[in-house]
C-alpha positions in Angstrom: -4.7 27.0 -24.4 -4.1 23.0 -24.4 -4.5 21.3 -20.8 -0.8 20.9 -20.9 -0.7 23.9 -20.7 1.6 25.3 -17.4 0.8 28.7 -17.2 -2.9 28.2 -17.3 -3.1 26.4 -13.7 -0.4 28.5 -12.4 -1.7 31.8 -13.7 -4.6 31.3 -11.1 -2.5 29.7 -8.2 -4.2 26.2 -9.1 -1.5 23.3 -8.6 -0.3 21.6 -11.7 -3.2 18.9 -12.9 -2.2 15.0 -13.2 -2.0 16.1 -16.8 1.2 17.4 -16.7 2.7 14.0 -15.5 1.8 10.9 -17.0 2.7 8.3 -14.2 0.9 10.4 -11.7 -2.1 10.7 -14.2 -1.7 6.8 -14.4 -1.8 6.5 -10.7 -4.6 9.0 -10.4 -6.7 6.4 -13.0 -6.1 3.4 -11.1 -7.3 5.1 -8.1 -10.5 6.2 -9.4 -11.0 2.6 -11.5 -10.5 0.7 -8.1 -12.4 3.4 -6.5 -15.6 2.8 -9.0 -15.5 -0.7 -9.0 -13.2 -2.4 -6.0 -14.9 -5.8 -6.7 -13.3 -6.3 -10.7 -10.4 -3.5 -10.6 -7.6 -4.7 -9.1 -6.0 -2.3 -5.6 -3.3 0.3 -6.8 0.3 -0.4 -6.1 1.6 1.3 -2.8 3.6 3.7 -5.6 0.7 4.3 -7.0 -1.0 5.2 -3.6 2.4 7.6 -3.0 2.2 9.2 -6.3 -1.9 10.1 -5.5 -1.0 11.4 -2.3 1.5 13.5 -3.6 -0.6 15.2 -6.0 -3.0 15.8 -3.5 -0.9 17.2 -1.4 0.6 20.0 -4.3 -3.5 20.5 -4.5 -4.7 21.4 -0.9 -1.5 23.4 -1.0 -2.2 25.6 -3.4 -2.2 29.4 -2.4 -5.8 29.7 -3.8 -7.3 27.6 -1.1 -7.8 29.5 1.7 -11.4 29.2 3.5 -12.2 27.0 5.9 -8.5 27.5 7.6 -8.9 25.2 10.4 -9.8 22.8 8.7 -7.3 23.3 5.6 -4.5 23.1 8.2 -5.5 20.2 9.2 -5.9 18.9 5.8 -2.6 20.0 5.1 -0.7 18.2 7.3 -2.7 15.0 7.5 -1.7 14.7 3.7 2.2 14.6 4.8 1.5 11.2 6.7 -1.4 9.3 3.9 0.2 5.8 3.0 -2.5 3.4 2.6 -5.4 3.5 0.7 -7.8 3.6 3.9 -6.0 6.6 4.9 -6.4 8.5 1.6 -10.1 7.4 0.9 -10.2 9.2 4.6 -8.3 12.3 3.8 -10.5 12.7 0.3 -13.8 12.1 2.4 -12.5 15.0 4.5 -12.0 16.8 1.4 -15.2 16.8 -0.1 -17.0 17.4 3.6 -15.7 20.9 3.2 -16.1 21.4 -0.7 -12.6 20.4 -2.2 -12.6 17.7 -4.8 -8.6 16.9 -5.9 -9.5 14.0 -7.6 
C-alpha cells in the first residue's frame, strides 16, 4: 500500500495523514521548520496556523483515541478554539503530556 493510500488510515480509524493534502502537508512543514529553528525559519502564515489546527483536530478526533477520556475531551474541544501559534504549541505540549504526537 502507498502512503496515499485512503483506506490504510481509515481501515484502522486513524484520521487521514497530511499526505493526502498537499497545502496542509505544506502548512504542517512550515510548522515543524519554524518549530526546529524559530531564529532562521521564518513564522507560518495564520492560514498556515488554521490549516495545522485543523488537521489536528481530524487527529485527536479519531475514533481510535480513546484513553485518557478526561483529558481527550478536553483536548477535543480546546482544538475547536487554537488560532495562534502560542496556543497550538500549547495544545501539542498537552498532547504529548499524555502520549499523542499529531505532528
Amino acid at each position: 500500500m502507498s502512503p496515499r493510500d485512503p483506506d490504510l488510515y481509515t481501515r484502522y480509524g486513524l484520521p487521514r495523514t497530511a499526505l493526502v493534502y498537499d497545502s496542509t502537508r505544506a502548512a504542517i512543514e512550515a510548522f515543524r521548520a519554524w518549530r526546529d529553528d524559530p531564529i532562521f525559519m521564518p513564522m507560518p502564515a495564520p492560514g498556515q496556523v488554521r490549516l495545522v489546527a485543523q488537521y489536528c483536530q481530524d487527529y485527536i478526533n479519531a475514533p481510535i483515541f480513546t484513553y485518557p477520556a478526561e483529558e481527550l475531551i478536553q483536548l477535543r474541544a480546546r482544538i475547536e478554539h487554537v488560532r495562534t501559534l502560542n496556543e497550538l504549541a500549547d495544545w501539542l505540549w498537552e498532547c504529548r503530556r499524555i502520549g499523542i504526537e499529531p505532528l
